[in-house]
N, CA, C and O atoms as a GROMACS GRO file, in nm:
protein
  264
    1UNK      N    1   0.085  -0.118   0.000
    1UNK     CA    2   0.000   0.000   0.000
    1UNK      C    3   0.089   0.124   0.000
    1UNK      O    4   0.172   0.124   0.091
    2UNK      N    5   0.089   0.237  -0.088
    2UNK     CA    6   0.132   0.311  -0.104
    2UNK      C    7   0.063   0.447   0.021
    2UNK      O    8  -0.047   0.450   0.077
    3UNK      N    9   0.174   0.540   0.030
    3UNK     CA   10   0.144   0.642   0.112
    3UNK      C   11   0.151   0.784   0.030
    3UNK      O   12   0.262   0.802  -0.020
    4UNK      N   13   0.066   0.877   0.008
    4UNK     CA   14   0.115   1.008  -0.117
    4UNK      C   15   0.098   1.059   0.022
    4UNK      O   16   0.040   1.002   0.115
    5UNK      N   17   0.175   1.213   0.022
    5UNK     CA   18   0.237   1.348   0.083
    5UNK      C   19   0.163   1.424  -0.015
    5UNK      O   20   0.172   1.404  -0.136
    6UNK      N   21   0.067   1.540   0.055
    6UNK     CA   22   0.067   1.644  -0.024
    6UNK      C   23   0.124   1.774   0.029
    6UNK      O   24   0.113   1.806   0.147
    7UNK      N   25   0.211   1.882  -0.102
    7UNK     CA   26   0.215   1.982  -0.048
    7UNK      C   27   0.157   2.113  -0.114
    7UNK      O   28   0.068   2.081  -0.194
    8UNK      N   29   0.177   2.255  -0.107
    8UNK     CA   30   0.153   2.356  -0.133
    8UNK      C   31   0.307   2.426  -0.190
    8UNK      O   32   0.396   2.448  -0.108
    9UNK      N   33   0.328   2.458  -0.340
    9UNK     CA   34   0.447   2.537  -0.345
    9UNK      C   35   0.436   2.649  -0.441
    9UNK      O   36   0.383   2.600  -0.541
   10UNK      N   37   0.458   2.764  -0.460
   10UNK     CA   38   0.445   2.908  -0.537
   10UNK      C   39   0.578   2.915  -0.621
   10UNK      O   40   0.692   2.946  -0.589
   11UNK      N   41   0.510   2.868  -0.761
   11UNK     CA   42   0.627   2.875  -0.869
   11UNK      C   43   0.607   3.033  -0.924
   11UNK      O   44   0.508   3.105  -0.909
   12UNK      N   45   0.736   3.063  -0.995
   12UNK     CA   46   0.712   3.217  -1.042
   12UNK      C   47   0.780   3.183  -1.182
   12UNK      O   48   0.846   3.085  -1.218
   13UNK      N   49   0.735   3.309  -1.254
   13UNK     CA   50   0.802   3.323  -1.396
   13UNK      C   51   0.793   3.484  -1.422
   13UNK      O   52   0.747   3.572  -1.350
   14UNK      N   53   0.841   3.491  -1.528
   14UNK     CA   54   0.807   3.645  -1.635
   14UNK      C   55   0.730   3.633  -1.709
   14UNK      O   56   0.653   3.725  -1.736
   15UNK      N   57   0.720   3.473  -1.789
   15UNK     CA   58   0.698   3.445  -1.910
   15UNK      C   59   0.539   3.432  -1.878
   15UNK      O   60   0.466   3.525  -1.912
   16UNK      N   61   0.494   3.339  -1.825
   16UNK     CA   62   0.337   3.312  -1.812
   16UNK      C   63   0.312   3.234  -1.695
   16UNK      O   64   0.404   3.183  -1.630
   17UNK      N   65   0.173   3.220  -1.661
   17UNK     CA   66   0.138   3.131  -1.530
   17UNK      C   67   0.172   2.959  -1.552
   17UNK      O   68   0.173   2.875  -1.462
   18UNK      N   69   0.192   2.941  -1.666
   18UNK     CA   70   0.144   2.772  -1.720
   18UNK      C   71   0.325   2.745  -1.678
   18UNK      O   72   0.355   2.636  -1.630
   19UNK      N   73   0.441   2.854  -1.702
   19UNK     CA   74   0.595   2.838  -1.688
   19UNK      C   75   0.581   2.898  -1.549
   19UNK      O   76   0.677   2.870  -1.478
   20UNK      N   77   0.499   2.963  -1.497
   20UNK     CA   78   0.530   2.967  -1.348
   20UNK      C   79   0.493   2.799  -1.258
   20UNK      O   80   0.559   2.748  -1.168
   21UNK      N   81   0.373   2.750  -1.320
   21UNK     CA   82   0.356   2.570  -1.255
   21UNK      C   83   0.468   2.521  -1.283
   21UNK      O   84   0.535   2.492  -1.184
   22UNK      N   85   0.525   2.497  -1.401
   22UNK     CA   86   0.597   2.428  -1.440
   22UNK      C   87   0.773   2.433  -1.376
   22UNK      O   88   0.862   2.349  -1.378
   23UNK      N   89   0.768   2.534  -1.338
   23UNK     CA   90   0.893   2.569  -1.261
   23UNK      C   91   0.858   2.538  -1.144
   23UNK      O   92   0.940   2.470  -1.082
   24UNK      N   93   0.735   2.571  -1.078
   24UNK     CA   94   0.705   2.496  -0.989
   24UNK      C   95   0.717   2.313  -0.936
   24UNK      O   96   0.716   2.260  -0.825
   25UNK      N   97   0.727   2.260  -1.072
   25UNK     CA   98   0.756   2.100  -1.084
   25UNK      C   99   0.833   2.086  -1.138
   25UNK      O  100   0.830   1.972  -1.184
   26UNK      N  101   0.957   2.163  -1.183
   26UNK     CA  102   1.089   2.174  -1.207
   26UNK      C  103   1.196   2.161  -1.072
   26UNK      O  104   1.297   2.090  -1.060
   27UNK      N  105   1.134   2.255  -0.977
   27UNK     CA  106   1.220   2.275  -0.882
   27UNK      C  107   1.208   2.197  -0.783
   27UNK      O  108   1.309   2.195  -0.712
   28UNK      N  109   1.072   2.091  -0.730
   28UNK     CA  110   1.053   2.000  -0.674
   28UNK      C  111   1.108   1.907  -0.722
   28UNK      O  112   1.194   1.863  -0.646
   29UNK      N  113   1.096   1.835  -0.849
   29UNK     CA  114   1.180   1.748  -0.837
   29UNK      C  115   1.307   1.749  -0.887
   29UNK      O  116   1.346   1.687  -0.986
   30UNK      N  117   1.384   1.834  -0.803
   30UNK     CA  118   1.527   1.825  -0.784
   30UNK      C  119   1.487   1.727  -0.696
   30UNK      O  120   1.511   1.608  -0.719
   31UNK      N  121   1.388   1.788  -0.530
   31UNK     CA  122   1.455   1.715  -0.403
   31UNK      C  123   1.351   1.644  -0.360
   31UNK      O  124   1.360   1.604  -0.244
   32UNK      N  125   1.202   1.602  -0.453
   32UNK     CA  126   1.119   1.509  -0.435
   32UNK      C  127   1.126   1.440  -0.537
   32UNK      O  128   1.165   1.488  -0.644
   33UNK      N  129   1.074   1.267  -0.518
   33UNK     CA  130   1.095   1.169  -0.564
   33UNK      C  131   0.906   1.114  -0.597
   33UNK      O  132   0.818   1.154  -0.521
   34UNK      N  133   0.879   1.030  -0.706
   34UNK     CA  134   0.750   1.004  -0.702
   34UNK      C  135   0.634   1.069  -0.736
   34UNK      O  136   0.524   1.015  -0.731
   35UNK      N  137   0.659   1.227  -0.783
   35UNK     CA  138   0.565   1.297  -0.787
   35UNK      C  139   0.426   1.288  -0.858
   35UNK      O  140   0.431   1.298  -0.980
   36UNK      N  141   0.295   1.269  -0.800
   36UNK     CA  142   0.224   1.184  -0.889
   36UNK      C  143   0.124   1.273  -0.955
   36UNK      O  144   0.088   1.232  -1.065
   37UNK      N  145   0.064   1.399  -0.908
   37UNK     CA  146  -0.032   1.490  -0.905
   37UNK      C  147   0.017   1.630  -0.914
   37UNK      O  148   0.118   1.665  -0.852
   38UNK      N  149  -0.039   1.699  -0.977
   38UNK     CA  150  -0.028   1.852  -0.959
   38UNK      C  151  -0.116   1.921  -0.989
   38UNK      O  152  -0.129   1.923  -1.111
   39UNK      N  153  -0.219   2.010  -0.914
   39UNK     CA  154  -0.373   2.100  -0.920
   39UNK      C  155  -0.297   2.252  -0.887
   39UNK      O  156  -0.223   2.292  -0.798
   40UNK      N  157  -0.361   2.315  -1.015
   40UNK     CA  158  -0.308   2.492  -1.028
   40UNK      C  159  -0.434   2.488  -0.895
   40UNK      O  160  -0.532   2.413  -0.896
   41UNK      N  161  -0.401   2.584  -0.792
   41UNK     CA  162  -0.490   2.600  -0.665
   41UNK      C  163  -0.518   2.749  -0.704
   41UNK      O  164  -0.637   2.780  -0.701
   42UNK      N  165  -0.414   2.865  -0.747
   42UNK     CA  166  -0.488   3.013  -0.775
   42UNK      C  167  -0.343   3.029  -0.820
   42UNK      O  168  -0.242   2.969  -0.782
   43UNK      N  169  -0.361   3.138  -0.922
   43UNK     CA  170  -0.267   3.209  -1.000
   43UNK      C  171  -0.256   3.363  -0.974
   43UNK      O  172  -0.345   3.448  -0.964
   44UNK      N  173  -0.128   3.375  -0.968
   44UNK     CA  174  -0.167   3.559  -0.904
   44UNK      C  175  -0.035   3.596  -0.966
   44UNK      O  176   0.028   3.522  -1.042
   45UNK      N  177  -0.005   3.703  -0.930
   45UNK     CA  178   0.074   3.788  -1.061
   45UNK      C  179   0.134   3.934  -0.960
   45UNK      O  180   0.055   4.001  -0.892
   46UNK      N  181   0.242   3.955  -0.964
   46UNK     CA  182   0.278   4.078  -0.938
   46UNK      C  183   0.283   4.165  -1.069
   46UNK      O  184   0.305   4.123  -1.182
   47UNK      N  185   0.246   4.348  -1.016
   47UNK     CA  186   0.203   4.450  -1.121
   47UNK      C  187   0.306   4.590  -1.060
   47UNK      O  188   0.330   4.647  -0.953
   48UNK      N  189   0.346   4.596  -1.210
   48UNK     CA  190   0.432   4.753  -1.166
   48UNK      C  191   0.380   4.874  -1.288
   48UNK      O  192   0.401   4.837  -1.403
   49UNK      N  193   0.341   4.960  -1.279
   49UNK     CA  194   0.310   5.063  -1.327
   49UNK      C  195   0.208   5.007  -1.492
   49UNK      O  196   0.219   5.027  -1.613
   50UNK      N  197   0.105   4.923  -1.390
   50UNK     CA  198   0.003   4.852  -1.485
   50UNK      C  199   0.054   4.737  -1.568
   50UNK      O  200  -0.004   4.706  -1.672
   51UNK      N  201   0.179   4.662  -1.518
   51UNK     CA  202   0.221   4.591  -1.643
   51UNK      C  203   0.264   4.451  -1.532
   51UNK      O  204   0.341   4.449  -1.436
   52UNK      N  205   0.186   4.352  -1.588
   52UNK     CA  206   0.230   4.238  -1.550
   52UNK      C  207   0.416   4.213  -1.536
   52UNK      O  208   0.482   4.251  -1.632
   53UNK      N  209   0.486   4.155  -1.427
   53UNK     CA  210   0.653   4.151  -1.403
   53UNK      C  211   0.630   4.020  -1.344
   53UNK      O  212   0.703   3.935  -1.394
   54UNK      N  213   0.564   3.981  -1.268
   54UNK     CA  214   0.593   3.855  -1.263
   54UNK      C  215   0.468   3.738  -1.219
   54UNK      O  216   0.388   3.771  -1.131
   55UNK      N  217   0.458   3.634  -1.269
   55UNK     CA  218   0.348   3.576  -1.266
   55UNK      C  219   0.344   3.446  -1.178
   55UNK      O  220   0.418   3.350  -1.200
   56UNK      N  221   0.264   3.451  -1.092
   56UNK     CA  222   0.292   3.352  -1.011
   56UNK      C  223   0.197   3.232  -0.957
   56UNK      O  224   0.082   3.258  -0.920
   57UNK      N  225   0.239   3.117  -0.955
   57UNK     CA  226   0.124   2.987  -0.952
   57UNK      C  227   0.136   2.894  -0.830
   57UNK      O  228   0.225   2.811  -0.809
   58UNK      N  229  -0.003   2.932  -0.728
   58UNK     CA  230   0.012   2.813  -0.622
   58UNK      C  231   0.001   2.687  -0.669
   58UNK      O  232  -0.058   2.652  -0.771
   59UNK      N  233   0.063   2.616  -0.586
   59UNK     CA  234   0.047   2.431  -0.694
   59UNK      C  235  -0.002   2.356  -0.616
   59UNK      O  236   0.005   2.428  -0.516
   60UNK      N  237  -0.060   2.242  -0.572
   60UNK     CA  238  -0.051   2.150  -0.526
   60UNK      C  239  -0.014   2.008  -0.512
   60UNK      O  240  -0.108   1.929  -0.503
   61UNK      N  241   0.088   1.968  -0.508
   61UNK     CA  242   0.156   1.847  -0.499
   61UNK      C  243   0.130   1.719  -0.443
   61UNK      O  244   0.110   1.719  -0.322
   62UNK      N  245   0.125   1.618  -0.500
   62UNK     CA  246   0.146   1.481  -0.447
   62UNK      C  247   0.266   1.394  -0.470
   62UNK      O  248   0.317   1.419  -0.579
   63UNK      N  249   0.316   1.316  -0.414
   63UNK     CA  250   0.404   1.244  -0.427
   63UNK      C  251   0.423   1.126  -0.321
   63UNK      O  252   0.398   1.164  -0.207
   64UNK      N  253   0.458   1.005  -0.329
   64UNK     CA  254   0.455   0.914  -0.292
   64UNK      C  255   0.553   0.919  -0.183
   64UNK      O  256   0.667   0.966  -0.187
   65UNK      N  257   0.513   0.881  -0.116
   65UNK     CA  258   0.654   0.871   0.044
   65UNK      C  259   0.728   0.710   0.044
   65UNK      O  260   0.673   0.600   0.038
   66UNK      N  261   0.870   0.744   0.053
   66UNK     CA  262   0.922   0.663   0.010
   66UNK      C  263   0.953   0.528   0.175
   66UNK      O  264   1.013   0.422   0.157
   0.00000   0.00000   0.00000
């Protein structure tokens, strides 16, 4: 019987929200193993003088505990 871990992690980009997730599951699995799931939870965005700078994606994670 398997055991999944879930967590919460805030990927960022310049480029768009879809490369802010994705960096988000770039950078996890450096140091998680198993990762089985990932749900965009809310997307939010920092703004400087009306202009989108950086875009940013809560994630939600699963992964199997080893």
């Amino acid at each position: 019987m398997a055991v999944s871990k879930v967590i919460d992690l805030i990927g960022n980009s310049t480029v768009s929200w879809e490369d802010a997730a994705r960096n988000a599951l770039t950078g996890a699995g450096k140091s998680l193993h198993g990762i089985t799931d990932l749900e965009i939870v809310q997307y939010t965005a920092k703004v400087i003088d009306n202009e989108i700078i950086e875009y940013r994606a809560l994630v939600r994670m699963a992964f199997v505990v080893d």
